[in-house]
DOVEXMI-917520 format. One line per field, with one value per residue (C-alpha): residue in one letter; x negated, y negated, z. Coordinates in steps of 0.02 Angstrom, whole numbers, plus 32768, in hexadecimal, padded with zeros to 4 digits. Layout:
res <- [a_...]
u <- [X_...]
v <- [Y_...]
w <- [Z_...]
This chain:
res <- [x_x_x_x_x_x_x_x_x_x_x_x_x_x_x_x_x_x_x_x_x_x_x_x_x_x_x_x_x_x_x_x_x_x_x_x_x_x_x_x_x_x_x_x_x_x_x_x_x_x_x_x_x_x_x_x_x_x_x_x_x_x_x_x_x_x_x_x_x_x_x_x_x_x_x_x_x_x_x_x_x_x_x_x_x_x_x_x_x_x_x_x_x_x_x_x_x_x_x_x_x_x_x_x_x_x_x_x_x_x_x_x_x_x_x_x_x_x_x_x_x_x_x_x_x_x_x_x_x_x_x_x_x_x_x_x_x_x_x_x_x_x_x_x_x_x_x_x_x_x_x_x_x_x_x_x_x_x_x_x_x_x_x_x_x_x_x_x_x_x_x_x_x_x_x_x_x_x_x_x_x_x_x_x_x_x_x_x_x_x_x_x_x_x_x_x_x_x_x_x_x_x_x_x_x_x_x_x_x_x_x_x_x_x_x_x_x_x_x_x_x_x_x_x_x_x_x_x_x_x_x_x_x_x_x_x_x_x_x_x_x_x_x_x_x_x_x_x_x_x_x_x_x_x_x_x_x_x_x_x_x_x_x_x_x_x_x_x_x_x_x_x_x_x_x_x_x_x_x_x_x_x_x_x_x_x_x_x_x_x_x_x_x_x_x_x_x_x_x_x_x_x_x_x_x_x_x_x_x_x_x_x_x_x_x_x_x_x_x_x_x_x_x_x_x_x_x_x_x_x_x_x_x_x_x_x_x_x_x_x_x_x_x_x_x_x_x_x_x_x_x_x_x_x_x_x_x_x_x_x_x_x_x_x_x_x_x_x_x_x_x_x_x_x_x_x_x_x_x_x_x_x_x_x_x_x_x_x_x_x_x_x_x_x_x_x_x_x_x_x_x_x_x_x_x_x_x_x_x_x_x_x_x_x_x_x_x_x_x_x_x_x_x_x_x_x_x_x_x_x_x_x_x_x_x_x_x_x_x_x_x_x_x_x_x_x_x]
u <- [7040_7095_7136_713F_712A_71CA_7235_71FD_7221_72D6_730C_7363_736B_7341_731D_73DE_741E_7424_73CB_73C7_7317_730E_7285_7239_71AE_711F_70A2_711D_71AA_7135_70EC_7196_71E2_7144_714D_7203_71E1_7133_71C6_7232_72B5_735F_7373_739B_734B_739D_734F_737E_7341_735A_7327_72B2_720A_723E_71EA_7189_7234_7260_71CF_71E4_728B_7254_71D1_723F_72C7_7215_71DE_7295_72A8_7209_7235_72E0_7323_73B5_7395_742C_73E5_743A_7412_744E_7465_73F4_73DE_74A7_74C4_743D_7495_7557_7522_749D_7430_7366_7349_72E9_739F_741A_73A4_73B9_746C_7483_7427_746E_7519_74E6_7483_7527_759F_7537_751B_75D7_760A_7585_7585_74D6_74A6_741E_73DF_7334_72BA_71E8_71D7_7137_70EA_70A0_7169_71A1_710C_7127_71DC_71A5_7143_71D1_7256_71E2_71C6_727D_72AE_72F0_734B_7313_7366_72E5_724D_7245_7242_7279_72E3_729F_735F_7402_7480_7482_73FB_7347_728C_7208_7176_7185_7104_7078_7010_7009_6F5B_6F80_7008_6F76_6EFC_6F95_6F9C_6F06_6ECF_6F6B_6F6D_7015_7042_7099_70C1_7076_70FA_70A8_70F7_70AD_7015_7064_7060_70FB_7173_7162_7142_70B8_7061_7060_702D_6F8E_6F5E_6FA4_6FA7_6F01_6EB5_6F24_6EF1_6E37_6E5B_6EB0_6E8C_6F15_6F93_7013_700D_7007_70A4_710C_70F0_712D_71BD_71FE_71FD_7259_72D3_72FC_72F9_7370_73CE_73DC_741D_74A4_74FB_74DD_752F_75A5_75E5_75EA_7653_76D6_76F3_76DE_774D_77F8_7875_7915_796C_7908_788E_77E9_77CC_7727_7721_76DA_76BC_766D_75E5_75E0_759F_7538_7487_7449_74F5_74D6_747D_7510_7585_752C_7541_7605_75F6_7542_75CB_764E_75B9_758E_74D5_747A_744C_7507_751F_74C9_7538_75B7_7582_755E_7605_7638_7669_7688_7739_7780_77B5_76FF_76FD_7682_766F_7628_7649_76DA_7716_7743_7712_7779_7731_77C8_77ED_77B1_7791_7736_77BA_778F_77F2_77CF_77D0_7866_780D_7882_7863_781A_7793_775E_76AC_7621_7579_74E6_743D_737B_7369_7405_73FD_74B6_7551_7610_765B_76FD_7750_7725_7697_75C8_7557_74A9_740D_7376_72E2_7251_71F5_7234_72D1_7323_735A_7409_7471_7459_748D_753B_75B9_75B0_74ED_74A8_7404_73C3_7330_72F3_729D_7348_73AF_73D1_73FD_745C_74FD_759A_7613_76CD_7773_7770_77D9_784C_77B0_772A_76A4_75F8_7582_759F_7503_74D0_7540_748E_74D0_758B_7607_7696_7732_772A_7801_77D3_774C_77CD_783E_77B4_77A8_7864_7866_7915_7972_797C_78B7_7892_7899_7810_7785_76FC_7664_75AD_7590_74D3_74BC_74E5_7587_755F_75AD_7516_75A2_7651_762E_763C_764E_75E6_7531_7514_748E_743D_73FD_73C2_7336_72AF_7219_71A2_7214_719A_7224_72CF_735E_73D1_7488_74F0_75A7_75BF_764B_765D_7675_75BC_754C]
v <- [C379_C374_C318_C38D_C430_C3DA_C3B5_C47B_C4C7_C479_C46F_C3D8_C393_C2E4_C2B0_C2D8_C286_C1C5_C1BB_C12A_C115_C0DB_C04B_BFE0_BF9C_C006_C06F_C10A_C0E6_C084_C118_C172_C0D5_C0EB_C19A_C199_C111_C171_C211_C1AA_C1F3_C17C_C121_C085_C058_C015_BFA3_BF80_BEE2_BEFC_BE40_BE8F_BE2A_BD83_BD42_BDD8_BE43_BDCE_BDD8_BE94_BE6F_BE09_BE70_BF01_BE95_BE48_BEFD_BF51_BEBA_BECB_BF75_BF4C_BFD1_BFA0_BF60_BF63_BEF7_BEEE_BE95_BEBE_BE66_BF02_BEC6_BEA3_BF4D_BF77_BF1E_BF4F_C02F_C01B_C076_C04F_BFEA_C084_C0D8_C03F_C018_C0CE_C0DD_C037_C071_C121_C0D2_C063_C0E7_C14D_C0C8_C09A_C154_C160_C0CA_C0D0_C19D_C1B4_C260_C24C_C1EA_C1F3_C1B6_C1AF_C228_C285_C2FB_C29D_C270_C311_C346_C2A0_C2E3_C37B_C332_C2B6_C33D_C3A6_C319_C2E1_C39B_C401_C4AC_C515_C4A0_C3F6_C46E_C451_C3AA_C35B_C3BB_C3A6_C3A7_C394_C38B_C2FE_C2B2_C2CF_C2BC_C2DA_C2A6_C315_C397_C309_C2C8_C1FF_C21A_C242_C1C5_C133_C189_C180_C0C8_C08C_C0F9_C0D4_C00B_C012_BF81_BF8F_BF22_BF47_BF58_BEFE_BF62_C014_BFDF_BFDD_C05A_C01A_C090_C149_C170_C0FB_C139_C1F7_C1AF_C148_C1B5_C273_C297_C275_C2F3_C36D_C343_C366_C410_C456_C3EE_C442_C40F_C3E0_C46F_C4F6_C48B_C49C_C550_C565_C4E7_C542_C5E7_C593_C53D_C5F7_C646_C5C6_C5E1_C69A_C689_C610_C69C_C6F0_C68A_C652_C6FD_C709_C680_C6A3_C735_C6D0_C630_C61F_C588_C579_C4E5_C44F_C49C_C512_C59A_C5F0_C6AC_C6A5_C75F_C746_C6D4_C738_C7E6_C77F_C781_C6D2_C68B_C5DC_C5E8_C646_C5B3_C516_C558_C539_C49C_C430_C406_C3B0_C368_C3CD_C3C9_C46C_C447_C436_C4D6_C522_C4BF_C504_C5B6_C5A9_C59D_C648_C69F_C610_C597_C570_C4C4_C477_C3E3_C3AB_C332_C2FB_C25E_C2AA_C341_C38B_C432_C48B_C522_C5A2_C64D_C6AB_C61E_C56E_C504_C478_C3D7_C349_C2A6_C223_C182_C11E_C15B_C0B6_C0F4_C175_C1D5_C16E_C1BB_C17A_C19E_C18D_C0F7_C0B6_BFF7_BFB3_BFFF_BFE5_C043_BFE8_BF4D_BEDA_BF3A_BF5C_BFC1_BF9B_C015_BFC1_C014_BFD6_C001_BF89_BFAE_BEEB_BEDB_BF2B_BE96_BE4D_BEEE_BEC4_BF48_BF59_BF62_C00B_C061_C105_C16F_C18E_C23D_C28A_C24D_C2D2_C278_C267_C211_C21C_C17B_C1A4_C197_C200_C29A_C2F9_C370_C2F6_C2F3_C2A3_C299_C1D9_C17E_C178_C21F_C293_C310_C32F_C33A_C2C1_C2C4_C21D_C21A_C20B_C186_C127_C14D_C0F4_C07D_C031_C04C_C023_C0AE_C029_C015_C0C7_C0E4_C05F_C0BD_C11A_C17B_C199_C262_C29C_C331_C3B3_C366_C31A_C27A_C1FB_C15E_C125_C09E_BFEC_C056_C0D8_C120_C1CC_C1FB_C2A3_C20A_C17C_C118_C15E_C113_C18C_C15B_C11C_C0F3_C0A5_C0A9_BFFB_C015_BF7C_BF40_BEAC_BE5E_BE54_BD83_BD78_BDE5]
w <- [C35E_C411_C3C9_C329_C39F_C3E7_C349_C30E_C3CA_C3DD_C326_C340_C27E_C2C4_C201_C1DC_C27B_C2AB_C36F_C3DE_C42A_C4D6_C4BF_C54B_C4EF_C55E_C4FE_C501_C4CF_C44B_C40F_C3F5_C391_C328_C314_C2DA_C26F_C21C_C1FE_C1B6_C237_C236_C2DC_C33F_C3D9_C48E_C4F0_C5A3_C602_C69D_C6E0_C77D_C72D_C6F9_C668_C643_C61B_C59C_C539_C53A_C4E8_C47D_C43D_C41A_C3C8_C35C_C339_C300_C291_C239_C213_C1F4_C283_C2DD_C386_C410_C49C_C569_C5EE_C6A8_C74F_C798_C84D_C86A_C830_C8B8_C929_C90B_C905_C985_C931_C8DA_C868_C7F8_C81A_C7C9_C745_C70B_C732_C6C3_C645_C61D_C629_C5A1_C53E_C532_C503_C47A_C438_C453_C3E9_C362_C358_C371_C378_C409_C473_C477_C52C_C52D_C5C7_C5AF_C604_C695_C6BF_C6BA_C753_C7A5_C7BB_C7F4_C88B_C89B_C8B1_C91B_C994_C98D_C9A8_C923_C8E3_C850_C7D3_C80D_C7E4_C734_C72B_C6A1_C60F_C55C_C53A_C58F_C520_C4B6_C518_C4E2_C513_C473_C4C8_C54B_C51C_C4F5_C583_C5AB_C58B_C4DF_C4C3_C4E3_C47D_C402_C41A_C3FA_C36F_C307_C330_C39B_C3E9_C49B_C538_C5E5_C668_C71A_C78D_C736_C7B2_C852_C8C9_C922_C8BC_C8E8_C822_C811_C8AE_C87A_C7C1_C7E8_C895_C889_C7E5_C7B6_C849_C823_C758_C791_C7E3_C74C_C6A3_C652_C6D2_C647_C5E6_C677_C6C3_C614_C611_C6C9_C6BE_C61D_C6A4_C736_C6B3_C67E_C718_C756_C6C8_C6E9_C795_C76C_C707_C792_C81E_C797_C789_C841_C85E_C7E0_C862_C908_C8E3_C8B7_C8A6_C91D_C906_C90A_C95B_C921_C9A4_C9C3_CA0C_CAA1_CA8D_C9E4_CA20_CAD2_CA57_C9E0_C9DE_CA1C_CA45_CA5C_C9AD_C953_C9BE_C971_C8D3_C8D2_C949_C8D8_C860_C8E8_C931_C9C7_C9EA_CA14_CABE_CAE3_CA87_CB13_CB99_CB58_CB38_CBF4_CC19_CBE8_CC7A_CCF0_CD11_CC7A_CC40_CC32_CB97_CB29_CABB_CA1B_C9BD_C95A_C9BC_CA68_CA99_CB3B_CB73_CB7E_CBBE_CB1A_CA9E_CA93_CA58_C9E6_C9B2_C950_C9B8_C987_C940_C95B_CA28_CA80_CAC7_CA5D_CA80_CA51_CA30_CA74_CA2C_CA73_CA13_CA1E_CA63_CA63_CA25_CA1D_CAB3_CA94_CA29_CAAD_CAF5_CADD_CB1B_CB25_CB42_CB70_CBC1_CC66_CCDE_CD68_CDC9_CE12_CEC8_CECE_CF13_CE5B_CDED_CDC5_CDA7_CCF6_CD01_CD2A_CD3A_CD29_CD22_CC75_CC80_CCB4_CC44_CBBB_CAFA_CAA8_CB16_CB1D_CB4D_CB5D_CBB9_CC78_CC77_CCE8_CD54_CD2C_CDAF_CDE4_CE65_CEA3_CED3_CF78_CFAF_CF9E_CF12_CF55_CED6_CEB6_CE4B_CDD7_CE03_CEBE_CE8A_CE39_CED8_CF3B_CED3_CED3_CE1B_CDE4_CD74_CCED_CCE2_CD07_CC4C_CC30_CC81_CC32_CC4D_CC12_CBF9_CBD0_CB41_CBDC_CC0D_CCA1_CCD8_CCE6_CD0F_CD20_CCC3_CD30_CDD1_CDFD_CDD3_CDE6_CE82_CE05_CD92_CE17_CE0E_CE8A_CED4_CE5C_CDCB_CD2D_CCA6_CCBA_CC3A_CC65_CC26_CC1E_CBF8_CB98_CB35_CA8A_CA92_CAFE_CA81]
């Protein structure tokens, strides 16, 4: 009943138009292969092996090739080198197996013209998301959750409870594949699943359906105030050049400024807690940069002045995330994240090694090339400021390598390290320090 309220609510004619189903071989997506098959609905299925659980991930393959066959559905089949994708974007593995598999999803609807494609979320997911955005930290657009549909992407589960896909299951004889790792607690989804959810399940039974109704609100409430701030920044920016300028004026007479701010600088990457940096600013010495991944903000006289970062620059800005544990800072250069609880005698940190304490670092960060009016707080000096040119001064840095050197920002735009010289003395290590965050240099030929 769930999954025809869906079809009836979004009109999306999915018996006149050819979908590619999203199948791992679990009870959902199970149930959703089944369903379409039941309707008679036209559709191929995509399955991605993602090689994280040896010989268990290719039976799943080979019981969703088994089942398409049987049913003569067409079956397009992957399988990805997960962990060196991990590896080379520093990022989770949760994160590159869904980067991999979107990319993949869309080149297939792209060459075969499917109409949709089609993913098992439920409604479990989309409050797991919820929590996962809240804890993570989150505007108005992560409350929702998940979207029953984003353009040609879709979700027609997403109304039906995981308790009712199992009932589902069993009473209809469907066959699935249990995935090992939905039991362990060591990813952040699977510990809100088996230990949050269910309390929060116990003091309101009807948890899914009283979150539908209020992520349907939120979506169109947030909806509502991006015409708003859309209209409002039609009037604030303008483009000079190569260059998009922001009023300062404009987003000094706004209500909420920073807010108003973020929503011209989300898109170029900016997060919000930088949007406030920067709406600090107003007022004080022009000339102050930021940095996202792709653009550079200057704080000018009456405008924030934004340009896109070249990418062919050699050290352009490389973002760091919170569970970030190596990335390319460079062609020849990585940079690891790792995290403790014990700092090593001194005499045996080398250069490129540094240390830091973990509860004052502010994510995400920010590695690029120093700039003309950089400055930090070198270790040791008790809080006094330094110019990173006069560092390099110090240092006997020839003009030739001056180029070469880099720092690592936090979200506020503070200098945390000139990378291979100097730690910063607002982010030591201190004897009541609990956590440490180790950052560490290494070349490309010794990972």
């Amino acid at each position: 009943k769930a999954f025809l309220t869906f079809l009836n609510e979004y009109a999306l004619q999915l018996d006149q138009r050819q979908t590619l189903l999203a199948v791992s071989g679990g009870v959902d997506s199970m149930v959703l292969a089944t369903l379409f098959h039941y309707k008679k609905f036209p559709f191929a299925i995509a399955h991605a092996n993602f090689n994280l659980r040896g010989e268990e991930s290719e039976e799943d393959e080979k019981f969703v090739i088994a089942w398409a066959k049987a049913r003569e559905i067409t079956v397009h089949v992957r399988q990805f080198d997960t962990l060196t994708t991990k590896k080379v974007q520093g990022i989770s593995t949760q994160m590159a197996a869904r980067q991999l598999r979107y990319d993949w999803f869309e080149e297939l609807r792209t060459r075969h013209r499917y109409a949709y494609i089609a993913t098992a979320h439920h409604a479990d997911d989309a409050i797991e998301t919820l929590l996962l955005n809240l804890t993570r930290g989150t505007g108005l657009a992560g409350l929702p959750g998940i979207a029953p549909v984003r353009g040609t992407l879709i979700k027609p589960l997403l109304l039906t409870a995981k308790a009712e896909i199992v009932a589902f299951a069993r009473e209809n004889d469907v066959r699935f594949r249990e995935d090992s790792s939905n039991r362990s607690t060591h990813y952040r989804r699977n510990l809100l699943r088996h230990e949050v959810l269910p309390v929060l399940q116990k003091i309101n039974p009807s948890l899914e359906k009283t979150f539908r109704y209020t992520a349907e609100r939120l979506r169109t409430a947030n909806r509502l105030l991006d015409d708003l701030l859309s209209t409002w920044q039609q009037k604030a920016q303008y483009q000079q050049g190569d260059a998009l300028h922001i009023s300062i004026e404009a987003v000094q007479n706004a209500a909420e400024p920073a807010y108003h701010l973020h929503h011209c600088l989300e898109p170029l990457g900016f997060s919000y807690r930088q949007t406030r940096q920067i709406v600090s600013t107003i007022g004080k010495t022009s000339g102050k940069q930021f940095f996202s991944t792709s653009h550079h903000l200057v704080v000018d006289r009456t405008a924030f002045i934004i340009q896109k970062i070249d990418a062919k620059s050699i050290y352009a800005p490389v973002l760091i995330l919170e569970d970030t544990l190596q990335i390319a800072i460079s062609e020849l250069e990585v940079l690891t994240m790792s995290r403790g609880e014990e700092l090593p005698d001194s005499r045996t940190i080398p250069p490129t090694t540094a240390y830091f304490n973990a509860q004052t670092i502010a994510f995400p960060l920010t590695v690029r090339a120093w700039q003309a009016g950089d400055w930090f707080c070198p270790l040791g000096m008790a809080g006094k400021r330094k110019k990173v040119s006069d560092l390099l001064v110090d240092k006997k840095i020839p003009v030739s390598d001056k180029k070469n050197i880099r720092v690592l920002m936090d979200d506020e735009g503070n200098i945390i390290w000139v990378l291979g010289l100097r730690a910063d003395h607002r982010f030591r290590v201190r004897s009541d320090t609990r956590k440490l965050l180790k950052f560490a240099i290494q070349t490309s030929s010794n990972i």
